[in-house]
C-alpha positions as CSV (number, residue, x, y, z in Angstrom):
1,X,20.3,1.7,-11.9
2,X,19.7,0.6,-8.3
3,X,19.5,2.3,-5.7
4,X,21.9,2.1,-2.7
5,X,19.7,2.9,-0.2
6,X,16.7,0.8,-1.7
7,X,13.0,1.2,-2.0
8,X,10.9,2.4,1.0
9,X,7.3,1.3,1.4
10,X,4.9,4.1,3.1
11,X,1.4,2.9,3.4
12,X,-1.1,5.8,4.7
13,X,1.2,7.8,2.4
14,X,-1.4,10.3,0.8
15,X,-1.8,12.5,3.7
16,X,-1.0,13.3,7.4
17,X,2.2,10.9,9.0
18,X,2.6,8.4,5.9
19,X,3.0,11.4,4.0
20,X,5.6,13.4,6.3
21,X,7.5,10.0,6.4
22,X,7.5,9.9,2.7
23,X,8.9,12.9,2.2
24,X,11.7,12.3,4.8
25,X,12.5,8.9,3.1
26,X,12.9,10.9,-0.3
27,X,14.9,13.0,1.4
28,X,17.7,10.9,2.2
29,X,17.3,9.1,-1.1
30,X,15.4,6.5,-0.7
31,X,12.9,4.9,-3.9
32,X,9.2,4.8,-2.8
33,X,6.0,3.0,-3.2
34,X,3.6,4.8,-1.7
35,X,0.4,3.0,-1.0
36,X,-3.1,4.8,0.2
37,X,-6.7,4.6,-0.9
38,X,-6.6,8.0,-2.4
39,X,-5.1,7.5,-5.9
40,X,-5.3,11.2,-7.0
41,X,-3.3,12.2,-3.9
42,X,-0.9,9.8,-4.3
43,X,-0.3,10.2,-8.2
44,X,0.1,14.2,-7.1
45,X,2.2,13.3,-4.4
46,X,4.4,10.9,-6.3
47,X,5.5,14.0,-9.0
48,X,6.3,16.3,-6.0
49,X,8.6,13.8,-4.2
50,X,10.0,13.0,-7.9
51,X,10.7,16.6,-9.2
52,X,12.0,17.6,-5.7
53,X,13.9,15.1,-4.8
54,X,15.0,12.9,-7.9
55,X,14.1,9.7,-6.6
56,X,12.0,6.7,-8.1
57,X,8.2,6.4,-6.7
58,X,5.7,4.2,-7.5
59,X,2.0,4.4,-6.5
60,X,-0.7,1.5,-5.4
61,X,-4.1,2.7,-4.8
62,X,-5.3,0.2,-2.5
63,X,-7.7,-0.2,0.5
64,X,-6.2,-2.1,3.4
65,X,-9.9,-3.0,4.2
66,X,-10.0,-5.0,1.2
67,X,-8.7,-8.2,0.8
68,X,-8.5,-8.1,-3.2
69,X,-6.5,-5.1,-2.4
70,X,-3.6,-7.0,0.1
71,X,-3.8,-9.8,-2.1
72,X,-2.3,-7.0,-5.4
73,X,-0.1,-5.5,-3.2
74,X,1.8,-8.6,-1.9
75,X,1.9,-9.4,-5.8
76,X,3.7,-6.4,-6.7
77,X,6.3,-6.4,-3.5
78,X,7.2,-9.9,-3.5
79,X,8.7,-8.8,-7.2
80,X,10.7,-6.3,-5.9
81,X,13.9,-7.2,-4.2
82,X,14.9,-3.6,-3.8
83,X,12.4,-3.6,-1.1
84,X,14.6,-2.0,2.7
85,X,12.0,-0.8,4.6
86,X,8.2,-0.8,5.2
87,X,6.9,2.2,7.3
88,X,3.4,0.7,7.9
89,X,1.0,3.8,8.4
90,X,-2.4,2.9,7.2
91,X,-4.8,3.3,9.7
92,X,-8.5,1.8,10.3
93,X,-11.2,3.0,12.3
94,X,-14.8,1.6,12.9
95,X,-18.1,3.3,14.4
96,X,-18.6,0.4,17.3
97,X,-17.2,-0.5,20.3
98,X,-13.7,-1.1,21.0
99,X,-14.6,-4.7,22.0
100,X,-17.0,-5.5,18.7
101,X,-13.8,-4.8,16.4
102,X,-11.1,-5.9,18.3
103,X,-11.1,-9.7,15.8
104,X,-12.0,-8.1,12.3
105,X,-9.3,-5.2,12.8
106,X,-6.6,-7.9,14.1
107,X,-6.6,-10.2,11.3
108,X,-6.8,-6.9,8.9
109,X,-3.4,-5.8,10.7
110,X,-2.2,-9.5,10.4
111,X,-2.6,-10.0,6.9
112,X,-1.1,-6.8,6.0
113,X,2.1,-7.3,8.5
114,X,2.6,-10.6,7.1
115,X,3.5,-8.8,3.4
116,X,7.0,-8.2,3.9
117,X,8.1,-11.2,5.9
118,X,6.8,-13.5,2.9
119,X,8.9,-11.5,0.7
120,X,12.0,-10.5,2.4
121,X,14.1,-10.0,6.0
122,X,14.0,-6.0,6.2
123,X,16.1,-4.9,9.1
124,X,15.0,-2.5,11.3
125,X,15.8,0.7,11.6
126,X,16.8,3.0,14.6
127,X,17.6,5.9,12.6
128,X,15.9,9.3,13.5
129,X,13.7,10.7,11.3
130,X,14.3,14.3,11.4
């Protein structure tokens, strides 16, 4: 059965925002795929959402650092055509100066951003999240 309001995509969704979005997206009945390094915090996570909320959520494990990893996630979304919305929370941080990491953290952003426009238009959305 497919879902009206369609799938969500949360990276950083193990813990702090990604997760609070999540749970808001859940909420109002949306599918997941949550995506964050932490696979035992997302598997965890995942049966919460699930048993609270009866919605579908899938899990990918994957470091946003890694290229292997972007590569495997743009596999699996450009498969799914329920696909509405990408709330893209994964963070990065580096022990350097601002200036030293300005070009490695760019095209890191880059390739992840560039996920959903190869697989679909997602529309934005100016709805509150409360």
């Amino acid at each position: 059965m497919t879902n009206m309001n369609g799938t969500a995509v949360v990276t950083g969704a193990s813990s702090g925002i990604g997760k609070v979005y999540a749970d808001r997206l859940a909420r109002r009945g949306h599918d997941l795929i949550l995506i964050a390094r932490r696979e035992n915090l997302l598997t965890e996570y995942a049966h919460v959402l699930q048993s609270k909320y009866a919605v579908v959520v899938n899990t990918i494990a994957a470091d946003l650092n890694q290229h292997k990893d972007i590569a495997h996630i743009q596999s699996a979304l450009v498969r799914d055509e329920s696909i509405s919305l990408l709330v893209n929370n994964a963070g990065s941080a580096t022990l350097a100066p601002a200036a030293a990491t300005i070009p490695p953290i760019s095209r890191k952003g880059m390739a992840m951003s560039t996920v959903p426009s190869q697989t679909r238009n997602l529309k934005p959305s100016s709805a509150p999240m409360h």
